[in-house]
N, C-alpha and C positions, 0 to 999 in steps of 0.2 A: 016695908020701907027700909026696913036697917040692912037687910040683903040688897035691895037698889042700889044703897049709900054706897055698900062695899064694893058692887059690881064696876061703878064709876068712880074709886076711888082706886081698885087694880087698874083702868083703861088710862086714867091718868098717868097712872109708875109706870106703866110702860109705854106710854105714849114719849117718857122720857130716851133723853139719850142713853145708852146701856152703859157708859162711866157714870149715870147721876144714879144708878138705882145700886152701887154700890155691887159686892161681892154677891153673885147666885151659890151659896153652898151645895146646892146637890149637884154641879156643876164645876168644882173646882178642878182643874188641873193641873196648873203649875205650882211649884213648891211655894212660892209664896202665897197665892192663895190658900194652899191646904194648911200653912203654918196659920194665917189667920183666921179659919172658919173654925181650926184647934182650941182655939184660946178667945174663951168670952170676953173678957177686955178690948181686945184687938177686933175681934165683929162688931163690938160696942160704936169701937173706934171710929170703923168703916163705914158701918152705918149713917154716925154722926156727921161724915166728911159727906157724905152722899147727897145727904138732906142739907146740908149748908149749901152744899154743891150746885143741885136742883133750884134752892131759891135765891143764891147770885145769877143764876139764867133769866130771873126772872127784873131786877133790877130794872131800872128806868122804862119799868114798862117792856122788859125786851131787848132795848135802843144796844145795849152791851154785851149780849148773849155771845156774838163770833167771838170775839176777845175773852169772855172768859174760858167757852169752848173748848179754845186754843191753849189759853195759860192751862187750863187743866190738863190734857194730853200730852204735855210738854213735862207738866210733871209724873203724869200717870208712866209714860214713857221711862222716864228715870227711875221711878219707884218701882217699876216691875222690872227693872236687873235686879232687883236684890234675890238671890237666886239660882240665877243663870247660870251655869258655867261659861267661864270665859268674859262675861260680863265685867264693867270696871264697874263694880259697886261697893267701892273699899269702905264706903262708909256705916254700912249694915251688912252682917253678917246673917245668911238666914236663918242659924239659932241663936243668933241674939234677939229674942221677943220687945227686951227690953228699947233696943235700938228702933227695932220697927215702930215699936208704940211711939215713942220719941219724935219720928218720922211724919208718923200719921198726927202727934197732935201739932208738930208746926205748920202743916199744908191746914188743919184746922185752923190754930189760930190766925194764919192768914186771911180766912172767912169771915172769921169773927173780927177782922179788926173794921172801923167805921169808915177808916179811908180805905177799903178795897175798892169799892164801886167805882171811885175816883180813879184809880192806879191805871197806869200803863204808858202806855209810848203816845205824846201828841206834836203835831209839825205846826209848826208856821209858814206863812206863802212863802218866804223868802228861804226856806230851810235849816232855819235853828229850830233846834229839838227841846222838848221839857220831857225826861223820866222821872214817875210819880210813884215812890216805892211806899206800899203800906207798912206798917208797924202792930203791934201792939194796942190796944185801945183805941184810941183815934191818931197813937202816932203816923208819923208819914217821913220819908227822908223825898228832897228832890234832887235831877242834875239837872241843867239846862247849859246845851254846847250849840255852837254854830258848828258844823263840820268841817265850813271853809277853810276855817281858823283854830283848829287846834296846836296844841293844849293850851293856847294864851286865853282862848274865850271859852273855856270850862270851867263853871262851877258851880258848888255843890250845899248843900246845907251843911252848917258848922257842927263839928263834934261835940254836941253842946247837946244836955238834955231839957234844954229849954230853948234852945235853935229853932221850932219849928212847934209853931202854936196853931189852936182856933181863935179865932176873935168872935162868937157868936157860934149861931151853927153855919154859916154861909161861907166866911170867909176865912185860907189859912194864910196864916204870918210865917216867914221863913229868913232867919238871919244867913246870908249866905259866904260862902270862901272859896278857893279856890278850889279846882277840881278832886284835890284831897280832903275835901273839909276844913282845910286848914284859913288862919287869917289869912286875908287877901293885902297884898303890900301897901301901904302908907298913899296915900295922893301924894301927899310932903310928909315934910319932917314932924311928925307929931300930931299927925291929923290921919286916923282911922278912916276908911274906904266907906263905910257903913253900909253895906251893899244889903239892902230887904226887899224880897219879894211880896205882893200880897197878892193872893189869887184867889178866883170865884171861881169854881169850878159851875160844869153842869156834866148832861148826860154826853153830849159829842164834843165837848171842849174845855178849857180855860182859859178864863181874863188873866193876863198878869199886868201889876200895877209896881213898878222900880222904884226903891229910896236909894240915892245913895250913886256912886260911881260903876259900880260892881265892874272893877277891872276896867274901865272905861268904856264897857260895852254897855249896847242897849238891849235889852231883854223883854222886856214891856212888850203888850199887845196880845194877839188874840190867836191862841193854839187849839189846832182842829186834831179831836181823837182821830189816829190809825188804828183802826181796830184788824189790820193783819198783821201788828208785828204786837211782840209780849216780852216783856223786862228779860225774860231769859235771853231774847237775842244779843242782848245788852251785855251779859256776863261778864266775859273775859275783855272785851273791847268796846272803845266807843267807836264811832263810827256812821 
């Protein structure tokens, strides 16, 4: 029986995609793998990411498997210049161990935070956008922009470490500002904008519900996940 168990518990790992089952050490070739199958810690690492990896696939049933697919390759991508010649991977040097482990546990605790499953890029019909960026624990930052209308109808959760709550486990609270976090300008003279978001998320979408002016736009209503675009397309611009 316990050989059964095992026999179908290998056709599972490798029924996975070949990023979820993490590094093959007898298989290593490039410097950055060989620097991590070197060092217990850093396999430790890998492993850990693999298996968080594997069971974000599994999320809503499935329903967000492309989308995380994607955010992972995007970053597997980047993380395998550390290495390379010629590569820009000014941020890890491949014998800095220390950098890589660094590396490997923030793509971890992206895994591990409660708002991942939530995260990514969702539209509305009219094409205003809401990006759902995870945090830490169950933090979360949002933006939400119409493209029309930029930068007047951009904006963002406030630089605030209480900006951006749960109210339960359903619904989050998000005090919002302008597209730098910042407060958002007065209505009048002495009368704060008080722009809050509250959203219900599910597996393919979010409710958003508006207090407030938020810049004098409307933001309110009902955002359908894209599940072929991922916060990295987001980086350097909005758009």
């Amino acid at each position: 029986m316990l050989k059964q168990i095992g026999i179908v518990l290998t056709v599972l790992l490798w029924a996975l995609p070949a990023e979820a089952r993490g590094i093959d050490c007898t298989k290593a070739t490039t410097r950055l793998e060989k620097t991590i199958c070197a060092d217990p810690q850093l396999r430790e690492r890998d492993a850990e990411l693999a298996g968080l990896y594997a069971q974000a696939l599994t999320e809503f049933k499935g329903a967000i498997a492309p989308y995380v697919r994607k955010d992972q390759m995007a970053w597997l991508a980047r993380f395998r210049q550390i290495g390379v010649p010629g590569e820009d991977a000014a941020w890890c040097e491949i014998a800095d161990k220390a950098c890589i482990r660094e590396e490997l546990m923030r793509r971890i605790q992206t895994f591990y935070s409660g708002t991942y499953r939530n995260s990514g890029v969702y539209l509305a019909p009219d094409g205003r956008k809401l990006l759902l960026f995870p945090a830490k624990g169950n933090g979360y930052t949002l933006r939400v922009f119409d493209p029309k209308r930029l930068p007047a109808a951009h904006i963002a959760t406030l630089q605030d470490d209480r900006a951006a709550l749960w109210d339960g486990p359903d619904f989050m609270v998000a005090k919002m500002g302008d597209g730098s976090g910042l407060d958002l300008p007065p209505i009048e003279a002495g009368v704060k904008d008080g722009c809050e978001l509250r959203l219900l998320p599910a597996a393919l979408s979010i409710r958003v519900w508006q207090k407030g002016s938020c810049g004098k736009r409307d933001y309110a209503g009902i955002y359908r996940r894209d599940l072929t675009q991922i916060l990295a397309d987001y980086e350097t611009s909005i758009d």
